[in-house]
N, C-alpha and C positions, 0 to 999 in steps of 0.2 A: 401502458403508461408512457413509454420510450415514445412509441410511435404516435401517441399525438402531437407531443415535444418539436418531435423531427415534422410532422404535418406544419408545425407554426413557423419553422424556418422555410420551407419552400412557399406557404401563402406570402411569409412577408417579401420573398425577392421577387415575385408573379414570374418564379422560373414553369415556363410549361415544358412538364416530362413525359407527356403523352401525345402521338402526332397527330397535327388537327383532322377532323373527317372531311372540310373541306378546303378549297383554295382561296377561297373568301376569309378563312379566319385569321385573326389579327386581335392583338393585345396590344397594351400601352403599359409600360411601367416603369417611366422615369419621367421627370420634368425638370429643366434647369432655367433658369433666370438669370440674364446675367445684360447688362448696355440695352436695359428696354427692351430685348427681342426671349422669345419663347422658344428653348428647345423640346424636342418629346422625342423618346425613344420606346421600342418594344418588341415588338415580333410578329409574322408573318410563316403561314405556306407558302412556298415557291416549289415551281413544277422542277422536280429533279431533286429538290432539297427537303430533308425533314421541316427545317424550321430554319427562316434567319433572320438575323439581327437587322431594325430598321431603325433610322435615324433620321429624324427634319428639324428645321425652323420654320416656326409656322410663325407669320405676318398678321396680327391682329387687324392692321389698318387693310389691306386686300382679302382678309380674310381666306388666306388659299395658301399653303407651302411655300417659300421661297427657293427651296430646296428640301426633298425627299429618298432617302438614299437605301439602297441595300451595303451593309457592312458586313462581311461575311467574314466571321471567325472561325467558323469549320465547317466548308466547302463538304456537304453529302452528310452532315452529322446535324442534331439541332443545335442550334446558337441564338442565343437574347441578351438582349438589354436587363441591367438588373439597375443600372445608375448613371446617370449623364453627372459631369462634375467642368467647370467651367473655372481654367488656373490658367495663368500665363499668356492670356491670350489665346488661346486652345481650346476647345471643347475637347474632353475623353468621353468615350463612351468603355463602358465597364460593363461585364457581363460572362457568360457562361461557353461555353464548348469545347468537347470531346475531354471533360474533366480539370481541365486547364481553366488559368485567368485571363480574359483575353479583354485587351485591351488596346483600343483605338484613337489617334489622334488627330482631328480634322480642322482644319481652317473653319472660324463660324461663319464668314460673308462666306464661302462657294461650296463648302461641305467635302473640300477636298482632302483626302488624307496624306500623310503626310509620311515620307520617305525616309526620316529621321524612326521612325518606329517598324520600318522592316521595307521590303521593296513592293509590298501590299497596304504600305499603313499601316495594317494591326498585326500588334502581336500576344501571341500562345501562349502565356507562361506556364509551366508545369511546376506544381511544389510538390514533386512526390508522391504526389498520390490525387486521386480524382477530389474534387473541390464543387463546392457550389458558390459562387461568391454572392454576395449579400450588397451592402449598400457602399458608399464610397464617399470620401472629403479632401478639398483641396486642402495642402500639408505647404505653403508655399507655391512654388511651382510643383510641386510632388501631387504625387496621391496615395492617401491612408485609404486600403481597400479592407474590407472583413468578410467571415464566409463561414463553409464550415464543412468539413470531410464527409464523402457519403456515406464512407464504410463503417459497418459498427466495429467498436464504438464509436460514435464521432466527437470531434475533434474541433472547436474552432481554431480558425485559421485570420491573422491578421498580416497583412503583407505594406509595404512601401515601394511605391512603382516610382522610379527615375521618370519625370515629367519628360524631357530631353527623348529618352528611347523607348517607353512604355515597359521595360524590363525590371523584374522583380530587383529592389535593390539590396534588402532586408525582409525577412518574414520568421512569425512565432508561430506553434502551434498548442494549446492547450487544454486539457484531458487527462483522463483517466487511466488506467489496466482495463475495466473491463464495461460494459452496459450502463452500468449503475453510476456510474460516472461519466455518462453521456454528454458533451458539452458542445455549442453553437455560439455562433456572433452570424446577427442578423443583418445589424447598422452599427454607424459610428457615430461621434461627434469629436470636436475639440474644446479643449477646457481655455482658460485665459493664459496658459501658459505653453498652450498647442498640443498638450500629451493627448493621446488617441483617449475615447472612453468608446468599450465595445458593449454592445449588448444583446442579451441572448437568453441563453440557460441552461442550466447546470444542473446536472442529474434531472430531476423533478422539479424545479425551482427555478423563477426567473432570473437571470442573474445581471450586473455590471462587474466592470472588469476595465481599469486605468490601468496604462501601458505608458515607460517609461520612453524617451528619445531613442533609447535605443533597442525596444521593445521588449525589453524587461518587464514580466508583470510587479506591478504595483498591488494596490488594492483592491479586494476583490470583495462583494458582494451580492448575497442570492436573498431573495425574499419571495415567501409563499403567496402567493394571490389566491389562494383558497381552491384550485381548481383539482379535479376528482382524479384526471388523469397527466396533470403536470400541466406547467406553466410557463411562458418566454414572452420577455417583451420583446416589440417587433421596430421598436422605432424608440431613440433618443436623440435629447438635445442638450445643449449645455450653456449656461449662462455664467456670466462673473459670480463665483463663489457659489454655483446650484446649478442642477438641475432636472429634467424629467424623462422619465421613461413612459412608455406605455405599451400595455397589453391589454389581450383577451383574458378572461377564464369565464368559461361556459357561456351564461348569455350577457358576463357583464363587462365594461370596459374600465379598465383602472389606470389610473394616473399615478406612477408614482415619480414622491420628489426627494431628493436627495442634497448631498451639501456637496460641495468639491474643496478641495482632491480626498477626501476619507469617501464620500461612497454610502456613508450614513442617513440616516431616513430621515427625512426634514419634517420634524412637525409641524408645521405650518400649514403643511398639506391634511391634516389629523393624522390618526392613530395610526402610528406604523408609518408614517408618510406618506398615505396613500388615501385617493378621493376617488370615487366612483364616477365618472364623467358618463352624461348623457348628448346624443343626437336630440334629443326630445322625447317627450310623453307622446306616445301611442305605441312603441316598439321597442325593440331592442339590438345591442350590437351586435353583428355578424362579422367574420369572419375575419380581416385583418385589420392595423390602427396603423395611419404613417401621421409624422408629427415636423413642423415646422416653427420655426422661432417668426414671428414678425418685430415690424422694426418700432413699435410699440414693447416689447418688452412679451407681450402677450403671447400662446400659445397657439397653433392651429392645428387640429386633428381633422385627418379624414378615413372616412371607411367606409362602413356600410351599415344601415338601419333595417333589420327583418320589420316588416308592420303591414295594416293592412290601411289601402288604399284606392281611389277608383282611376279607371276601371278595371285596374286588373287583379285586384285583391290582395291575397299577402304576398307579398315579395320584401326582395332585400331590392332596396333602392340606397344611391350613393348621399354619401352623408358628411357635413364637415360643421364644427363646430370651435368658437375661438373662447379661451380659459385665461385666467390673468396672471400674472406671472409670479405672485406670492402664494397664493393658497389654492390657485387653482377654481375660481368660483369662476361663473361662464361670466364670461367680455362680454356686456351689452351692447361695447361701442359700436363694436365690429357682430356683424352678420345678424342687427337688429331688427325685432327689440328683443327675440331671444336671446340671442348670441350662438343660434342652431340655424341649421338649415338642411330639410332632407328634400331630396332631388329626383326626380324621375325624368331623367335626359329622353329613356325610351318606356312608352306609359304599359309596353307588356313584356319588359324583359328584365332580369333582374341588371345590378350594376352595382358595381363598385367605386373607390379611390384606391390607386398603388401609389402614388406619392402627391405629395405637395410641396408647395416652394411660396416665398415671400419676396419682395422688394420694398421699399419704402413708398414706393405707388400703384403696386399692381400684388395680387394673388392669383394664384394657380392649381390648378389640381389635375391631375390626369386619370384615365379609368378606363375600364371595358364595361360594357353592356351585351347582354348576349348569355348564351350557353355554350360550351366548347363546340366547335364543328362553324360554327355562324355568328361567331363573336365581333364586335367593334369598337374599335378605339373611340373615346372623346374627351376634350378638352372642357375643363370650364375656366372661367378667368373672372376676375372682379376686380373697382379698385380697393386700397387697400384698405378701409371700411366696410366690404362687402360690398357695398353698390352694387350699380351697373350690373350684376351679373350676367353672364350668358354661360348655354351649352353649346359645344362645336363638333358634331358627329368629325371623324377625322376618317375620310377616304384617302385610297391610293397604297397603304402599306403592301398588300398584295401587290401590286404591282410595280412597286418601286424600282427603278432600274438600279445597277453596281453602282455604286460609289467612286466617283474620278480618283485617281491618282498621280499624285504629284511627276511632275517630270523627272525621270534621273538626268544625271550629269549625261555633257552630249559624251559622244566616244572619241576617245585618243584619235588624232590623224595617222594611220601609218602610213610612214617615207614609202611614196615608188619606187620598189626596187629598179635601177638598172635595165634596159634591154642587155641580156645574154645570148651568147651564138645557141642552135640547139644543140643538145646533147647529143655527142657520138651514137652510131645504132649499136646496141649491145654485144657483145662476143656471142656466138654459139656457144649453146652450153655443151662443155665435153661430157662426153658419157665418162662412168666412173670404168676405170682401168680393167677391174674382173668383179664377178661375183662368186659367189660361194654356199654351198647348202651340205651339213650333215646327215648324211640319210641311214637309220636303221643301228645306230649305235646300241653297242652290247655290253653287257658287264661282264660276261665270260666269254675270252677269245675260245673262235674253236682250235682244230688242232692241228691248224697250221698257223695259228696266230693271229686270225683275222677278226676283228673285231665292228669293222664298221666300213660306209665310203663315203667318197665327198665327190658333189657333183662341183665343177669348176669351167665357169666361162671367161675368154678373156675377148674385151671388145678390139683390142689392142694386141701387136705382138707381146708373148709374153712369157717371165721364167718363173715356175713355179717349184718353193722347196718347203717338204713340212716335217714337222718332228714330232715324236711322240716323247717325253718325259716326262720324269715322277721323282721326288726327295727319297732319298735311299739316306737312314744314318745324317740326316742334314744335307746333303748335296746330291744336287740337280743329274739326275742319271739318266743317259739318253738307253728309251727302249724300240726306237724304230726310226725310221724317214724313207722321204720318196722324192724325188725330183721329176720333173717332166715342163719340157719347150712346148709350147702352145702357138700357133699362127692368130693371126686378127680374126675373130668371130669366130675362133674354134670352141669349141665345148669338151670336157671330156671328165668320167667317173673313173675315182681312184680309190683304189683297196686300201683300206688302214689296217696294216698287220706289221705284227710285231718281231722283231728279228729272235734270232737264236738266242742273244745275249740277254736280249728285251723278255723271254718267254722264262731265262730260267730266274731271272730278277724276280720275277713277278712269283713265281712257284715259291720262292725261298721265302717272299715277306707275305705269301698269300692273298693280299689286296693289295693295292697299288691306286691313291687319285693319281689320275695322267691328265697332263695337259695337251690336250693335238692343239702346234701352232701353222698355219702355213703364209709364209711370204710369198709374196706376187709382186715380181719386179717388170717393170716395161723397158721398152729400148731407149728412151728417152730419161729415166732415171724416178718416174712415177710410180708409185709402190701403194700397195693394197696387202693389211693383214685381215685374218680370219683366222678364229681363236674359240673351239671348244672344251671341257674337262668332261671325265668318265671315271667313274669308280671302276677299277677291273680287279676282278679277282679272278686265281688261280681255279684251272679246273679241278675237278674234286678225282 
């Protein structure tokens, strides 16, 4: 049950979690609108990389890229596109890798990124735990992103990225204790008053979900769309005072509409709020629904139609279809005279739509055709009546080169130092005055006292004197010494034994810690200690 749930969040981001079988595979699934010109984003193999993120503006009038880009959000791991979003002058690209929000921001005339968002352009954000983000809306110059945890339980996640640095500025996350309270956000929209509306689902059930300014949850609602093994809408939108959701459940596609800010089922739409939307008679909906407002007030859905068709018989072929904005009845105006249209860009490959986008003179839709391993991206576009249509197979994502990057500040001048005389030649290093080594230390003198020697070199002329002591009663009581004159380069081994006085000390307290110290003086006033301790005890 869970696990369809969770299947309906990853179709609707077109995150791919598996690595392609070839170098040729490529998806699409983002499209932005924004001054007349077409962004697309999506994904690609690259030799050395699981997968990464691609980004262009494609030129209707030369019909060819203006600009084509590798954006790489995680360098040896996969990374995609889940949503382009067009604020401030800025193109972001939004999207997934190494569990993180990453998020990119490019100049739209040169596709350059932009050194305000890290010293690569894009930045990683991490919210604690691995994420998959979902769709995205400009919030001002901000951006309202949404998503949803991979780990069970999941968790949707709604974040606010600083348009300025691409850095998370605020984020909620929303959920349950345990399974059964499973929860996702797929997409977003903004209401007339800018508060986020997320949508997704919740436990078994599709859910909305309005988020206050300061992402405080608001109003929250789930509604069942009938399906066997759970249900989520994959796409909203929001209009002054309403708006709509859509989803899958099994083979059918459902619209639903609601009121704003409550969240409530609009009837308008019928029973429950909700209207069964078709691609057209001969088939039925497949796999995911993305959803666009035009500037008609009207709806535009696209997806996918299972149906059969020549010459390549039943396939899911890519599908969009425009609804009116009160009750949901198909728009004749647009994509007439049904107000459907199902598409076969490639006449023996299946294909989809991952998003759509409107302007007041132009639509869009982006997709893949293909099966994983030999997948490809395409464009369609119309004006905003449908006309005109065309498909536009979209090459080059394979082999897109990195993405430029903006210039950093030039580098500080640093002042020439000075010409300096050279440095004096260094002193010879003196060898050190003597050394010193403990050899064979005992913990029972024999019986003459002797308990250990010390071998002793001096490089130097030199005066050696050592003591043996131990605390007797609190104070320092000498139990031996030795003195001996040394010449330059002599060497020589010295007995450590302990005097008369030193032997009956020791008998009287039975053990004894001793410290052997010996100084080493030179003729010039250089001095060297050597310093061992010995547990002694008395013989038995």
């Amino acid at each position: 049950m869970k696990r369809c749930v969770l299947t309906a969040v990853l179709a609707a981001t077109a995150a791919v979690t598996a690595p392609p079988a070839q170098a040729q595979d490529a998806d699409a699934t983002a499209v932005a609108l924004a001054d007349g010109r077409v962004y697309v984003g999506g994904s690609a193999f690259h030799s050395g990389d699981l997968r990464s993120s691609v980004v262009g503006r494609w030129n209707p009038q030369t019909a060819g890229f203006d600009w084509l880009e590798r954006v790489e959000g995680a360098l040896g791991s996969a990374d995609g596109v889940t949503d382009l979003v067009a604020a401030g002058g800025y193109l972001y690209s939004v999207g997934y890798g190494n569990g993180g929000l990453v998020v990119a921001k490019l100049d739209p005339d040169t596709g350059t990124l932009q050194r305000a968002c890290g010293p690569t352009g894009v930045t990683v954000n991490s919210l604690g735990t691995a994420i998959l983000p979902g769709r995205a809306a400009a919030l001002g110059r901000d951006l309202v992103v949404v998503g949803g945890t991979l780990a069970l339980p999941t968790r949707g996640v709604i974040a606010i990225v600083d348009g300025g640095t691409c850095t998370v500025r605020a984020s909620a996350t929303i959920g349950g204790p345990d399974a059964a309270t499973n929860v996702g956000f797929t997409s977003v929209a903004l209401d007339a008053s800018g508060a986020p509306i997320a949508a997704g689902f919740s436990g078994t059930d599709a859910a909305l979900f309005r988020f206050g300014a300061d992402l405080l949850p608001g109003a929250t609602r789930t509604f069942d769309l009938g399906g066997l093994l759970g249900d989520a809408f994959t796409a909203v939108g929001a209009a002054p005072g309403s708006g709509v959701a859509v989803g899958l459940s099994g083979t059918a596609l459902y619209g639903q509409c609601f009121t704003l800010p409550a969240l409530t089922a609009d009837t308008r739409c019928g029973a429950g709020g909700r209207r069964a939307l078709s691609f057209g008679s001969g088939g039925a909906p497949t796999g995911t629904a993305a959803l666009t407002r035009l500037a008609s007030g009207s709806w535009l859905v696209g997806g996918s139609q299972l149906g059969w068709g020549t010459p390549a018989g039943w396939l899911a072929r890519a599908a969009v279809a425009a609804f009116e904005p009160a009750a949901l009845e198909p728009a004749e105006d647009v994509l007439a005279p049904s107000g459907a249209r199902v598409l076969d860009p490639f006449p023996y490959l299946p294909s989809s739509f991952a998003a759509v986008a409107a302007t007041p003179d132009r639509i869009a839709g982006i997709g893949t055709a293909g099966y994983i391993g030999a997948r490809r991206p395409f464009l369609y576009s119309a004006r905003a009546d449908g006309a005109a249509a065309a498909i536009t197979p979209l090459d080059g994502f394979a082999t897109a080169p990195p993405a430029p990057v903006e210039p950093g500040p030039p580098e500080p001048q640093v002042p020439t130092a000075p010409p300096t005389a050279p440095a004096p030649p260094a002193a010879a290093k003196r060898p050190a005055l003597a050394t010193a080594r403990f050899l064979r230390l005992a913990k029972r003198p024999d019986r003459r006292g002797g308990f250990g020697t010390v071998a002793l070199a001096c490089a130097r002329a030199c005066s050696v004197h050592g003591t043996y002591t131990a605390k007797v009663r609190g104070r320092t009581a000498p139990l031996g010494s030795t003195s001996v004159r040394l010449r330059a380069g002599s060497a020589v081994r010295l007995r450590l034994v302990l005097s008369r006085r030193g032997r009956q000390r020791l008998r009287r307290a039975q053990g004894l810690p001793t410290v052997v110290r010996f100084r080493v003086t030179g003729e010039r006033g250089d001095r060297a200690l050597f310093q061992t301790s010995v547990a002694l005890r008395a013989r038995a």
